[in-house]
C-alpha angles and dihedrals in degrees: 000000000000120000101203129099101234129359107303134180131191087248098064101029079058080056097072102068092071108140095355128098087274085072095042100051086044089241109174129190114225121173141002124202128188091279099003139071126191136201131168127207130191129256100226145115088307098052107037143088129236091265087052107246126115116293113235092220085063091049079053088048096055092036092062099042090065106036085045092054099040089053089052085051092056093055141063101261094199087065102026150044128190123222134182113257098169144001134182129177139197115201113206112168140011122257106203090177159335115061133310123224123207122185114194122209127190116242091174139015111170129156100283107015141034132208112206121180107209110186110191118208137186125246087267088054097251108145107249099176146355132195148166133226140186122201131191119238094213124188112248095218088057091074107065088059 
């Protein structure tokens, strides 16, 4: 069974990163499963360190995207709104090149917060990174007070 709130697809969940650093960083979502979504991001001259390996506040950057996103699409967004908390990251191998794919899964979505697990891998597979975020399920009318 589905996690998500109403009927989604990766083309308009991509949809969502107009005029935001999803769109600067070309990060694209491409594909939800029933518990998963996935999204990919070069490794180029945007992404990338001085040494030319993938910068791991660009593996953030893509790990949050999509645990951020998945977790809106778990939610009413006519009540709610989902917003990071807290992120950590471990790096564990260098990407030179190509795209990287991360696929987000929920741990945890309770009432007022939400655990996703994001691995990042490299276009042969290898993990390149995984993380962990939590993200607050915030009432919308709470934030007029």
């Amino acid at each position: 069974m589905a996690i998500w709130f109403q009927e989604v697809d990766a083309d308009r969940a991509d949809k969502m990163k107009r005029g935001t650093l999803l769109e600067t960083l070309d990060i694209r979502i491409t594909e939800l499963g029933d518990d998963f979504i996935k999204g990919d991001m070069p490794v180029d001259h945007r992404t990338v360190q001085p040494y030319g390996i993938l910068h791991g506040g660009a593996s953030i950057s893509l790990a949050e995207s999509l645990g951020s996103i998945g977790a809106h699409l778990t939610v009413d967004p006519e009540k709610y709104f989902c917003v990071g908390m807290e992120i950590n990251a471990n790096h564990l191998r260098p990407a030179t090149k190509g795209r990287v794919t991360g696929t987000a899964r929920p741990i945890h979505r309770g009432k007022s917060s939400q655990v996703w697990s994001i691995e990042i891998t490299d276009e042969e597979g290898k993990m390149v990174c995984i993380s962990r975020i939590t993200m607050a399920v915030v009432l919308k009318s709470k934030l007029s007070k």
